[in-house]
C-alpha positions as CSV (number, residue, x, y, z in Angstrom):
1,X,85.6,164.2,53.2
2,X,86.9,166.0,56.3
3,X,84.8,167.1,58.9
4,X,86.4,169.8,61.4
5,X,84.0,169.9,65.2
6,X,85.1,172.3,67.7
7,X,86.2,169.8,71.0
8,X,83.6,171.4,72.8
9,X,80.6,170.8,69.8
10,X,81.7,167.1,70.5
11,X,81.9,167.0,74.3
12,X,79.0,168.9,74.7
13,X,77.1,166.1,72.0
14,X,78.0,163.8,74.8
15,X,77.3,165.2,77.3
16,X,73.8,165.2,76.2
17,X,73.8,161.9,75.6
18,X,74.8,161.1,79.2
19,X,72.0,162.8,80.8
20,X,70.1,162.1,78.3
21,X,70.3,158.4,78.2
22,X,72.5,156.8,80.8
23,X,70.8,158.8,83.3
24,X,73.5,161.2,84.4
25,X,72.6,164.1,86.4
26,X,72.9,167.6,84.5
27,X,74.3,168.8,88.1
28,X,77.1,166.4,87.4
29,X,77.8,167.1,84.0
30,X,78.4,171.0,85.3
31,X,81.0,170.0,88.2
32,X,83.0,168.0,85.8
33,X,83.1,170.7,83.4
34,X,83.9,173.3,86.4
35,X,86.8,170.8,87.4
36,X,88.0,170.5,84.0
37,X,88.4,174.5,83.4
38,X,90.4,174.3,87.4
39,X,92.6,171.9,86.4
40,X,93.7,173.7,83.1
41,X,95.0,175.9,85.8
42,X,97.3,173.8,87.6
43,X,100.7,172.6,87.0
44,X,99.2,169.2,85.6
45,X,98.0,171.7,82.3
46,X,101.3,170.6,80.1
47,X,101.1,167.4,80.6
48,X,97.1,167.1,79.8
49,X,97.7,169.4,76.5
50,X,100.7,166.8,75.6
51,X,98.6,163.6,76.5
52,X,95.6,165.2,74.5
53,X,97.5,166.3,71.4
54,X,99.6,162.8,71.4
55,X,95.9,161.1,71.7
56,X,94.3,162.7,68.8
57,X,97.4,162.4,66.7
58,X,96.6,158.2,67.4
59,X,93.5,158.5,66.2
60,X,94.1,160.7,63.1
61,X,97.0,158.3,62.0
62,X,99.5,161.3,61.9
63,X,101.7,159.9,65.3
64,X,105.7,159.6,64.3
């Protein structure tokens, strides 16, 4: 059975768990998402998208 999340169902599942249980301030949880969407927007953007994509096809099995 495959089960198809949007990324942001899943980061957002743990980033609940973070403030939820480790204590993590919600405050913090908004400035790492704020950086996140600012460094999409940088020239560091292709090489995150690459380093993602190559890390997901690890875990699925599907590298070459």
């Amino acid at each position: 059975m495959t089960v198809s999340l949007p990324l942001v169902v899943v980061l957002g599942f743990f980033a609940w768990g973070a403030v939820r249980f480790l204590g993590v301030r919600a405050w913090v949880v908004v400035l790492v998402a704020l950086f996140g969407f600012w460094l999409s927007h940088t020239f560091l953007a292709p090489a995150i998208e690459t380093g993602t994509r190559s890390g997901v096809d690890v875990i699925n099995g599907s590298h070459a």
